[in-house]
C-alpha positions in Angstrom: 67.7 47.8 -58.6 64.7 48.7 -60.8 64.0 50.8 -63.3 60.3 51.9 -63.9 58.8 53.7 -66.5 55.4 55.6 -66.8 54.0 52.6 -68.3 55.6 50.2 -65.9 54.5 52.1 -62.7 50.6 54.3 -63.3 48.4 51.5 -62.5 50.5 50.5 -59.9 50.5 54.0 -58.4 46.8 54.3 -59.2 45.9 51.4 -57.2 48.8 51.8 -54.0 49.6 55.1 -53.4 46.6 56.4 -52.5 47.1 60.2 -51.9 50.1 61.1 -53.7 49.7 63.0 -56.6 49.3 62.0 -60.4 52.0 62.9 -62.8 51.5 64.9 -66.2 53.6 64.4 -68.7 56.2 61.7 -69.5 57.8 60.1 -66.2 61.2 60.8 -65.1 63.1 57.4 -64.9 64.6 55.8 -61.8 66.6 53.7 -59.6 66.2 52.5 -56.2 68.1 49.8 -54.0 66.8 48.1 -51.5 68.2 49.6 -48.3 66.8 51.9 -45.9 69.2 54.4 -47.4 67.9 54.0 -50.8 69.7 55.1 -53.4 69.1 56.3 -57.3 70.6 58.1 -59.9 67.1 60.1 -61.9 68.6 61.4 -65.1 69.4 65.7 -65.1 66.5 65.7 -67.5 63.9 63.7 -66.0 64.9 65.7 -62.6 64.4 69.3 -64.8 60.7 67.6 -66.0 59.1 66.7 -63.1 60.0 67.0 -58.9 58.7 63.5 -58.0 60.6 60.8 -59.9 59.2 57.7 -59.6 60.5 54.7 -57.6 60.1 51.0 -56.6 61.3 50.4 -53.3 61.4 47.6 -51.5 60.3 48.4 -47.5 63.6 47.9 -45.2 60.6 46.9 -42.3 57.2 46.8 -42.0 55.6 50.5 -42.3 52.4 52.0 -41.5 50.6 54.0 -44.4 51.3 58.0 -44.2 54.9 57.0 -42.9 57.6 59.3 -44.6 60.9 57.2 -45.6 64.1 58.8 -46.1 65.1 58.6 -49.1 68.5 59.5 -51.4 68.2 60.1 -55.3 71.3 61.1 -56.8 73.0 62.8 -54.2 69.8 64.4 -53.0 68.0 63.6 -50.0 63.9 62.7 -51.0 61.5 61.3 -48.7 58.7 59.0 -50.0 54.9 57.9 -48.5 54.3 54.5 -47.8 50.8 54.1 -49.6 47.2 53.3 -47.9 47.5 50.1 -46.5 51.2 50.2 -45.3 54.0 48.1 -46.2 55.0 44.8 -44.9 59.1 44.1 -44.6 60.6 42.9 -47.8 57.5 44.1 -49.8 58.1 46.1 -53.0 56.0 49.4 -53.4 55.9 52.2 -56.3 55.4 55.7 -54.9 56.5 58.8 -56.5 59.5 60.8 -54.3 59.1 64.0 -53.2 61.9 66.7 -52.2 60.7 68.4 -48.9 61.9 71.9 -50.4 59.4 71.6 -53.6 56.7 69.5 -52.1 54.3 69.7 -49.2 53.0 66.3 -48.0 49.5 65.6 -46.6 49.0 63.9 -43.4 47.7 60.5 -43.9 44.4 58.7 -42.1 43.5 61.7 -39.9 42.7 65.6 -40.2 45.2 67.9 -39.9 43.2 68.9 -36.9 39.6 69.2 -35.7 36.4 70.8 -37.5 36.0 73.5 -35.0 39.4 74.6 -34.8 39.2 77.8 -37.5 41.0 79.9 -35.3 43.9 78.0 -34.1 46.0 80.2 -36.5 44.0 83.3 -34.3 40.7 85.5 -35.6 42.4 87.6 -38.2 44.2 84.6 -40.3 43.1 84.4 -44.0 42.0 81.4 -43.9 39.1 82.2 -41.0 38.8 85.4 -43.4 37.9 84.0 -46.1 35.5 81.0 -45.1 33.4 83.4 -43.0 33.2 86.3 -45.3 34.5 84.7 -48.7 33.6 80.9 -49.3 33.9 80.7 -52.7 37.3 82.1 -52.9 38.7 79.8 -50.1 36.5 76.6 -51.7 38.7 77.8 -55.4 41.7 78.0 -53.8 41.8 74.5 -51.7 40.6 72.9 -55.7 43.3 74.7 -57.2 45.5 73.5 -54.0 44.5 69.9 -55.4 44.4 70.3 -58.9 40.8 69.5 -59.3 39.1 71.2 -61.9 36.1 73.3 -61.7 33.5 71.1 -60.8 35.6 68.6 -58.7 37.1 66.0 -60.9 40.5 65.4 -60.5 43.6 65.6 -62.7 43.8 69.0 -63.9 42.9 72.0 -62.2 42.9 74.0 -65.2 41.2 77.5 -64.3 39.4 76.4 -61.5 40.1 79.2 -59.3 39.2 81.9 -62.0 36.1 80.1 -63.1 34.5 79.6 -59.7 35.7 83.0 -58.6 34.0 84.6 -61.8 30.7 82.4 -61.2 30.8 84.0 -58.0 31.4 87.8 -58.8 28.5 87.3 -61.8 26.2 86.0 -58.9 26.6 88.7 -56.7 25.9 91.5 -59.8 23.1 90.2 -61.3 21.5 89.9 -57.9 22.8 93.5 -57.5 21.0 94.6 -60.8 17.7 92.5 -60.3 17.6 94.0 -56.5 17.6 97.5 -58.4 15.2 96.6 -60.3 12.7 95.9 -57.7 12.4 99.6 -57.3 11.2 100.2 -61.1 8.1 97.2 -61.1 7.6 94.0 -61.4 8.9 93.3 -58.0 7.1 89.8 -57.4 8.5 88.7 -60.8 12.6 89.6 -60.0 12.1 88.2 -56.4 10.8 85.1 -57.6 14.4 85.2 -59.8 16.1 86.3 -57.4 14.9 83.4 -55.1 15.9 80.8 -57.6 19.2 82.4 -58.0 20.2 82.0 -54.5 19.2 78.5 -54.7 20.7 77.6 -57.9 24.2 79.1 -56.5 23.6 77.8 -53.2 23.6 74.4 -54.5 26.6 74.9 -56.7 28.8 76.2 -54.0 27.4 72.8 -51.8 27.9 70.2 -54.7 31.5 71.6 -55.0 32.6 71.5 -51.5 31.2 67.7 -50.7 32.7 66.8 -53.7 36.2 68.4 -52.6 35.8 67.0 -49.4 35.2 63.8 -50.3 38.1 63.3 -52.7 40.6 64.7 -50.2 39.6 62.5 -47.6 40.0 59.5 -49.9 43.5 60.8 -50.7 44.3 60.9 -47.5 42.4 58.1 -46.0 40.3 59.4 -43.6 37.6 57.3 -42.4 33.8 59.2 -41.8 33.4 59.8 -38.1 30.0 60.3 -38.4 26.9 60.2 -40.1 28.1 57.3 -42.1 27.9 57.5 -45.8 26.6 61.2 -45.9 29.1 62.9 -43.4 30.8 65.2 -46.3 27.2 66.9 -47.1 26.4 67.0 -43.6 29.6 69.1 -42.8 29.4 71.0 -45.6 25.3 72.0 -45.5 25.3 72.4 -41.7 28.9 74.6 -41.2 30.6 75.4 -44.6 32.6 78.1 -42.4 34.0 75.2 -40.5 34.4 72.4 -43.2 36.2 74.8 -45.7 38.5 75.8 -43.0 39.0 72.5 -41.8 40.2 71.6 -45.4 42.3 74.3 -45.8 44.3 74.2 -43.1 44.3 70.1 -44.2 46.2 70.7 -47.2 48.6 72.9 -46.0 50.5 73.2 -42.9 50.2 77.0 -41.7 52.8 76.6 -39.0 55.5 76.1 -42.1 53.6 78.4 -44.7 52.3 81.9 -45.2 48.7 82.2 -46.0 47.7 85.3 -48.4 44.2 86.4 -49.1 44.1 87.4 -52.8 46.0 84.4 -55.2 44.6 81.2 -56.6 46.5 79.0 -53.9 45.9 80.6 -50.5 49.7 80.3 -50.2 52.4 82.5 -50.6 54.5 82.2 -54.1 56.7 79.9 -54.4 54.7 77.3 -52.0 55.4 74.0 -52.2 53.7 71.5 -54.4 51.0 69.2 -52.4 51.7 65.4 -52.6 
């Protein structure tokens, strides 16, 4: 039995688990034995703080990485990620455990499905909505899906959705008013700024969505297919329709979930948690 604090565990964590989540705040405490039944007792208050106590378990057989153990914490039934890498039998592993009612788990070492499959959910879903008419908005909400903030970094996701939403609404009135302008002189002048514009948001909309893709496929261990080395840019520059698509039907499973147009998730309240 082992007890593991925040101190004990976040480097560990950092460097095994890979694509579970990170944990704000203090750590709940816990206890697990080393059967494939594993058992703890998480204290009422760390359970009230946080929905993914963490753990050290030691595997009951050898595991492969993505592979979702059963677990029991104090009466409750959990189920915990063996990290990237897998687990060999016997070997000890922090993870954090995640309830399946509060918590929505990402596949591991794959895509959820292919690149060209945006209308597997049919032509009308939200998600196909979005990405063809609405980038930005679906790019916001898979960030805000994955806490990153607004330019990508991980950790906290902050306002993300509201700033790159706002960026995007701004864009599309100043091009309005400089468009309006053209009618009143200096018409080479506001196309010349007008041009820049598009670029300059252009390449703000591209820098997010490699960077987005590129950390979720390191969280969830997906090797590049193609076009080693560059294959996030590539997706992204060549079909953004189809890459931001791809990653938001990646981080959550529509089969289980709603999708909704119009909130900073994509998801309908009371979603989940992604870990």
């Amino acid at each position: 039995v082992t007890k593991l604090t925040e101190e004990d565990a976040s480097d560990d964590i950092a460097d095994e688990s890979g694509g579970l989540p990170e944990q704000s705040g203090t750590a709940p405490v816990a206890y697990a034995v080393a059967v494939p039944l594993i058992s703890g007792t998480p204290s009422s208050e760390s359970r009230a703080s946080a929905p993914c106590p963490l753990v050290e378990i030691t595997a009951p057989m050898t595991l492969a990485a993505g592979y979702q153990l059963d677990i029991e914490l104090d009466g409750v039934n959990y189920k915990c990620q063996v990290p990237t890498g897998g687990v060999e039998a016997g070997q000890k592993f922090n993870v954090k455990a995640f309830d399946l009612e509060s918590t929505a788990a990402l596949p591991m070492d794959r895509w959820r499905d292919d690149l060209c499959d945006c209308c597997r959910f049919g032509c009308c879903h939200p998600v196909i909505c979005l990405g063809f008419w609405c980038n930005p908005v679906l790019l916001a909400q898979v960030m805000t899906r994955l806490k990153l903030n607004w330019n990508g970094e991980a950790g906290n996701k902050g306002n993300t959705f509201k700033v790159i939403v706002g960026v995007w609404i701004a864009f599309i009135l100043v091009r309005w008013v400089l468009g309006l302008g053209i009618n009143y002189g200096n018409a080479q002048i506001l196309q010349t700024v007008i041009f820049y514009l598009d670029i300059a948001f252009f390449i703000f909309i591209i820098v997010l969505a490699v960077r987005t893709r590129s950390y979720l496929r390191a969280r969830s261990n997906i090797p590049e297919r193609n076009c080693a080395g560059c294959e996030d840019c590539c997706c992204v520059f060549w079909c953004s329709c189809c890459t931001l698509t791809q990653m938001a039907r990646h981080t959550y499973d529509f089969d289980k979930y709603q999708a909704v147009c119009c909130n900073s998730t994509g998801i309908a309240s009371g979603v989940a948690e992604i870990v």
